[in-house]
TIKOLVO-768205 format. One line per 3 residues: number of its first residue (from 0); for each residue y negated, z, x negated of N, C-alpha, C. Coordinates in steps of 0.02 Angstrom, whole numbers, padded with zeros to 5 digits. Layout:
N
NUM = Y:Z:X:Y:Z:X:Y:Z:X  ... .
! end
This chain:
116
0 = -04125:05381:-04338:-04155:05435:-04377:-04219:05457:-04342  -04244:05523:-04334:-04291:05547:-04308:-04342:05535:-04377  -04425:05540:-04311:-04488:05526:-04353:-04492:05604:-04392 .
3 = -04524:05584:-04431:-04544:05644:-04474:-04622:05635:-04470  -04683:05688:-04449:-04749:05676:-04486:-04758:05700:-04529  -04819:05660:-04549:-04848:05699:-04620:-04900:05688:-04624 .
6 = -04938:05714:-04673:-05011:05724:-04677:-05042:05696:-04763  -05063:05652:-04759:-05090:05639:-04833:-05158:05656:-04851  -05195:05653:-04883:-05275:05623:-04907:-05269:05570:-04933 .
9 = -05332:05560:-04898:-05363:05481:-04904:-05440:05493:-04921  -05479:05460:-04968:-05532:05465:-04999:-05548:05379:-04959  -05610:05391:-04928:-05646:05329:-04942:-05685:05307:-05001 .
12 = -05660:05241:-05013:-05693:05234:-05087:-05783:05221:-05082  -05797:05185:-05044:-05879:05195:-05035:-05914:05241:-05056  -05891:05294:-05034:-05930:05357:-05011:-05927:05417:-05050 .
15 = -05829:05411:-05068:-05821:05493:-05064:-05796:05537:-05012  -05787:05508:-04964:-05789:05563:-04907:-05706:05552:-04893  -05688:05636:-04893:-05594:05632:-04880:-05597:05667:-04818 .
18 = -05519:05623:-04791:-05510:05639:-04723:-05440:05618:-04743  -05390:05657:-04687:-05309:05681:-04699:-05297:05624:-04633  -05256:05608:-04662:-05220:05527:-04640:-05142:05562:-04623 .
21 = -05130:05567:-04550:-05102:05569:-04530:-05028:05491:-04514  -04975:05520:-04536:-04911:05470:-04533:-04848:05488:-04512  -04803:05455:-04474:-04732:05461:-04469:-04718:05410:-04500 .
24 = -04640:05433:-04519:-04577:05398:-04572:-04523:05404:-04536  -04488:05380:-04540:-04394:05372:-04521:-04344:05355:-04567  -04364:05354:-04611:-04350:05327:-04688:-04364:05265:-04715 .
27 = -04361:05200:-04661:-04361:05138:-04674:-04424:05109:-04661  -04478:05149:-04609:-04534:05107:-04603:-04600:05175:-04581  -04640:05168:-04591:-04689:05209:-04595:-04766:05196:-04548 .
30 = -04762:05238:-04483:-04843:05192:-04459:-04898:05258:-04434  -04945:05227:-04427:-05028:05262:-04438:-05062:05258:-04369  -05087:05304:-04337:-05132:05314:-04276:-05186:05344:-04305 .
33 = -05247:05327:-04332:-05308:05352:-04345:-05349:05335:-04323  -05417:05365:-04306:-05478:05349:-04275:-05521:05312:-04325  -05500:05323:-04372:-05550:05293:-04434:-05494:05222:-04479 .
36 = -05454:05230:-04460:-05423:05177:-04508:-05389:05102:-04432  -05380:05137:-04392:-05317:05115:-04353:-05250:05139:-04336  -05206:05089:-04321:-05153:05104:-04294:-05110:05024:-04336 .
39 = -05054:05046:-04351:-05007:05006:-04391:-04956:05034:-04412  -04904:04987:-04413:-04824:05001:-04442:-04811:04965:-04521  -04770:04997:-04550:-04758:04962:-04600:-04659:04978:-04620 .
42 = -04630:04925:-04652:-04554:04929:-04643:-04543:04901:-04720  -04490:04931:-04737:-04449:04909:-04796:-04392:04927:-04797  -04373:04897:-04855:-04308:04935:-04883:-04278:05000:-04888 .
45 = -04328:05055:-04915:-04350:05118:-04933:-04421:05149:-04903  -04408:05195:-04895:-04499:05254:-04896:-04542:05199:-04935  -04534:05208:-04999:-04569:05181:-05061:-04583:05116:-05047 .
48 = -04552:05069:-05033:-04567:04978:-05006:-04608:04993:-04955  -04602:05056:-04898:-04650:05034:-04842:-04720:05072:-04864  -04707:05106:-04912:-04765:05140:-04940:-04812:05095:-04954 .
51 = -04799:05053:-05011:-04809:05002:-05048:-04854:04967:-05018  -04840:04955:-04944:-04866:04901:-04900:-04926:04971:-04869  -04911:05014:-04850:-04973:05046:-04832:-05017:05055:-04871 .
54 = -05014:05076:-04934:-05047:05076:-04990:-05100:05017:-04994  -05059:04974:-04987:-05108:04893:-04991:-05152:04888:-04943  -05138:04906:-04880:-05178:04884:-04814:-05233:04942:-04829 .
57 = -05210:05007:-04850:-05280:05059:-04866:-05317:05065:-04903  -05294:05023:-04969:-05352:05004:-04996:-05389:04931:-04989  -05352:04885:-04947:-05382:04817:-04928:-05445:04867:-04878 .
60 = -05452:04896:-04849:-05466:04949:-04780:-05513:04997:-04816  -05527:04995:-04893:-05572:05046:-04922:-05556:05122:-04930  -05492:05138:-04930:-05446:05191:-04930:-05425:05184:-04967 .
63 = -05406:05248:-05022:-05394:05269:-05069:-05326:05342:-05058  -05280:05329:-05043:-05212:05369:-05053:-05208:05406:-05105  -05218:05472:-05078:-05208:05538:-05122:-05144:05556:-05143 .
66 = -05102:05537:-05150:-05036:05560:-05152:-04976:05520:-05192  -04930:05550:-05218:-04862:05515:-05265:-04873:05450:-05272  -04843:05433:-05196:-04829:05368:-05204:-04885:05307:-05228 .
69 = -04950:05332:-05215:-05001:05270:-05242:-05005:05300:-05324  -04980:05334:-05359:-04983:05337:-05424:-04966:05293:-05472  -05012:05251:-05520:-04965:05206:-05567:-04935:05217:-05602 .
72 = -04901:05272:-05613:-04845:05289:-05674:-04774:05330:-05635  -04763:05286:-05562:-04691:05328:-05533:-04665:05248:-05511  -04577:05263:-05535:-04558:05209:-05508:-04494:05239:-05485 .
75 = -04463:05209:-05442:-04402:05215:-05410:-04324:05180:-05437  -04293:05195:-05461:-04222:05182:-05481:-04170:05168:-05419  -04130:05128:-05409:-04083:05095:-05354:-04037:05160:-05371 .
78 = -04035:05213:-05385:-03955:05262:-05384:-04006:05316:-05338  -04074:05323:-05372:-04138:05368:-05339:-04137:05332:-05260  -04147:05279:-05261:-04151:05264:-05190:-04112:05270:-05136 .
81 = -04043:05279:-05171:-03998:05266:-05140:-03993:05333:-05102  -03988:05388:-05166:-04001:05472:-05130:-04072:05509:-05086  -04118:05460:-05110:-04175:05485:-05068:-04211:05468:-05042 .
84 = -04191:05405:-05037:-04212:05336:-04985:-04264:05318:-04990  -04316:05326:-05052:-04360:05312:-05064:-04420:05386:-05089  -04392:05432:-05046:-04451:05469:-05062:-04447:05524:-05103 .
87 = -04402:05500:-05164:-04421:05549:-05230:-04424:05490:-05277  -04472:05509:-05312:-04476:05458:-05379:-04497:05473:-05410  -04484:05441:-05497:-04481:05453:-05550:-04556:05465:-05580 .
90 = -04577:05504:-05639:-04657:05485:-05655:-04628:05456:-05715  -04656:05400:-05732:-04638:05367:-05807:-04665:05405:-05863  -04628:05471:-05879:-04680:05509:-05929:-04590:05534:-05978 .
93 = -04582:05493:-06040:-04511:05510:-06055:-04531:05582:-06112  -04598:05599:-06116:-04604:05664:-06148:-04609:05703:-06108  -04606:05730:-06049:-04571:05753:-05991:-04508:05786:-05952 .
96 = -04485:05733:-05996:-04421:05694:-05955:-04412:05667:-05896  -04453:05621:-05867:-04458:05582:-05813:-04454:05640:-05744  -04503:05682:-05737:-04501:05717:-05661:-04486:05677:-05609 .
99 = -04470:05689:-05569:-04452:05698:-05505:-04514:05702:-05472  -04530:05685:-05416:-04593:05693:-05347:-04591:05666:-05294  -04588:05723:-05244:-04615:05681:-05166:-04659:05646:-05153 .
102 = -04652:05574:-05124:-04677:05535:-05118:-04766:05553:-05092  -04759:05593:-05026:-04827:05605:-04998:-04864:05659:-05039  -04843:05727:-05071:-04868:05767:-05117:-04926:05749:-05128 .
105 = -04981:05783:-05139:-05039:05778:-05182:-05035:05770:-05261  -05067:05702:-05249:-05078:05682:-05344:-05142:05687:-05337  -05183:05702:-05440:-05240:05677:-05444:-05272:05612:-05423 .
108 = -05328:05619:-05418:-05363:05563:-05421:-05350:05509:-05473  -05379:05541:-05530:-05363:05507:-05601:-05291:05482:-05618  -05227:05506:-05577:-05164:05479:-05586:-05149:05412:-05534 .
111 = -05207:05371:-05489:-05211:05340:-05451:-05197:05277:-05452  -05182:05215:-05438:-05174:05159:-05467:-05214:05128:-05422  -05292:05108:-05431:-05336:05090:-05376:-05296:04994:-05389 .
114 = -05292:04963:-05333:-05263:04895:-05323:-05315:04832:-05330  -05318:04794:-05365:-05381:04736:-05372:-05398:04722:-05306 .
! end
Protein backbone atom coordinates (compact mmCIF):
# COMPACT_ATOMS: atom_id res chain seq x y z
CA UNK A 1 0.00 0.00 0.00
CA UNK A 2 1.29 3.46 -0.80
CA UNK A 3 2.11 6.27 2.03
CA UNK A 4 -0.46 8.73 2.30
CA UNK A 5 0.58 12.31 4.17
CA UNK A 6 -1.17 14.23 6.30
CA UNK A 7 -1.16 17.10 8.29
CA UNK A 8 -2.60 17.35 11.89
CA UNK A 9 -2.41 20.06 14.83
CA UNK A 10 -0.64 19.60 17.63
CA UNK A 11 -0.92 22.08 20.61
CA UNK A 12 1.91 22.06 23.04
CA UNK A 13 0.50 21.68 26.32
CA UNK A 14 3.02 24.02 28.27
CA UNK A 15 2.58 26.84 26.38
CA UNK A 16 -0.16 26.93 23.97
CA UNK A 17 1.76 27.22 21.04
CA UNK A 18 0.29 25.08 17.78
CA UNK A 19 2.30 23.73 15.16
CA UNK A 20 0.94 21.15 12.24
CA UNK A 21 2.48 17.78 12.75
CA UNK A 22 3.18 16.40 9.78
CA UNK A 23 2.51 12.21 9.14
CA UNK A 24 2.38 9.29 6.69
CA UNK A 25 -0.01 6.18 6.98
CA UNK A 26 -0.26 3.01 4.86
CA UNK A 27 -3.07 1.88 6.74
CA UNK A 28 -1.32 -0.38 9.24
CA UNK A 29 1.37 1.83 10.74
CA UNK A 30 1.85 5.51 10.93
CA UNK A 31 5.41 7.55 11.36
CA UNK A 32 6.55 11.28 12.16
CA UNK A 33 9.67 13.42 10.87
CA UNK A 34 9.48 16.66 12.93
CA UNK A 35 11.91 19.18 14.03
CA UNK A 36 10.14 19.71 17.21
CA UNK A 37 8.85 16.34 18.19
CA UNK A 38 11.21 13.78 16.28
CA UNK A 39 11.11 11.07 14.07
CA UNK A 40 9.16 7.66 14.87
CA UNK A 41 7.01 4.82 13.55
CA UNK A 42 4.13 3.44 15.02
CA UNK A 43 2.19 -0.09 13.77
CA UNK A 44 -1.03 -1.84 14.51
CA UNK A 45 -3.72 -3.61 13.59
CA UNK A 46 -5.67 -0.58 12.11
CA UNK A 47 -4.99 3.40 11.47
CA UNK A 48 -6.74 3.69 14.90
CA UNK A 49 -4.28 1.03 17.03
CA UNK A 50 -1.32 2.89 15.45
CA UNK A 51 -2.96 6.09 16.26
CA UNK A 52 -3.43 5.09 19.70
CA UNK A 53 0.27 4.56 20.12
CA UNK A 54 1.09 8.00 18.58
CA UNK A 55 -1.29 9.64 20.61
CA UNK A 56 0.52 8.25 23.73
CA UNK A 57 4.12 9.08 22.74
CA UNK A 58 2.63 12.91 22.00
CA UNK A 59 1.35 13.43 24.85
CA UNK A 60 4.15 11.46 26.97
CA UNK A 61 6.27 14.31 24.53
CA UNK A 62 3.87 17.29 25.84
CA UNK A 63 1.74 17.21 22.66
CA UNK A 64 -1.61 17.52 22.51
CA UNK A 65 -3.41 15.97 19.09
CA UNK A 66 -5.89 18.11 17.50
CA UNK A 67 -7.83 15.78 15.70
CA UNK A 68 -10.64 12.62 15.65
CA UNK A 69 -8.74 10.19 16.64
CA UNK A 70 -7.40 11.62 20.16
CA UNK A 71 -11.14 12.35 20.98
CA UNK A 72 -12.70 10.52 24.04
CA UNK A 73 -16.03 9.81 22.78
CA UNK A 74 -15.03 7.82 19.16
CA UNK A 75 -14.65 4.24 19.10
CA UNK A 76 -14.14 1.83 16.34
CA UNK A 77 -16.41 -1.30 15.62
CA UNK A 78 -14.59 -4.65 14.00
CA UNK A 79 -17.28 -4.47 10.72
CA UNK A 80 -16.02 -0.33 10.76
CA UNK A 81 -12.59 -1.59 10.74
CA UNK A 82 -12.85 -3.95 8.58
CA UNK A 83 -14.23 -1.28 5.73
CA UNK A 84 -12.02 1.51 6.75
CA UNK A 85 -9.21 0.11 8.27
CA UNK A 86 -9.30 2.14 10.98
CA UNK A 87 -9.80 5.54 9.82
CA UNK A 88 -13.50 6.25 10.18
CA UNK A 89 -14.93 6.05 13.54
CA UNK A 90 -17.79 6.21 15.45
CA UNK A 91 -18.55 9.39 17.96
CA UNK A 92 -20.37 7.72 20.93
CA UNK A 93 -23.24 10.28 20.75
CA UNK A 94 -26.60 7.80 20.27
CA UNK A 95 -28.69 11.27 20.16
CA UNK A 96 -26.93 11.76 16.99
CA UNK A 97 -26.94 8.68 15.81
CA UNK A 98 -23.40 7.70 16.22
CA UNK A 99 -21.54 9.96 13.28
CA UNK A 100 -19.09 8.84 11.38
CA UNK A 101 -15.35 10.81 11.30
CA UNK A 102 -12.01 10.85 9.79
CA UNK A 103 -9.64 9.92 11.90
CA UNK A 104 -7.05 13.02 11.30
CA UNK A 105 -10.00 15.81 10.78
CA UNK A 106 -9.97 18.63 13.13
CA UNK A 107 -11.71 18.14 16.51
CA UNK A 108 -12.21 20.65 19.35
CA UNK A 109 -10.06 21.07 21.92
CA UNK A 110 -12.70 20.51 24.55
CA UNK A 111 -13.67 17.06 22.68
CA UNK A 112 -9.98 15.92 23.63
CA UNK A 113 -9.14 13.06 25.83
CA UNK A 114 -5.89 14.59 27.50
CA UNK A 115 -4.03 10.95 28.79
CA UNK A 116 -2.81 10.76 32.69
Amino acid sequence: MRKIAKYIPVKKLANGELKSLELEHDGCSITIASSFIGGCSFSGSNLFDSFKKLNTYLQANGWLPLCNGARGDVMLSGGLADVSGGAMLYVDNKEEGYPLVYIFDTAQESDIKVLA
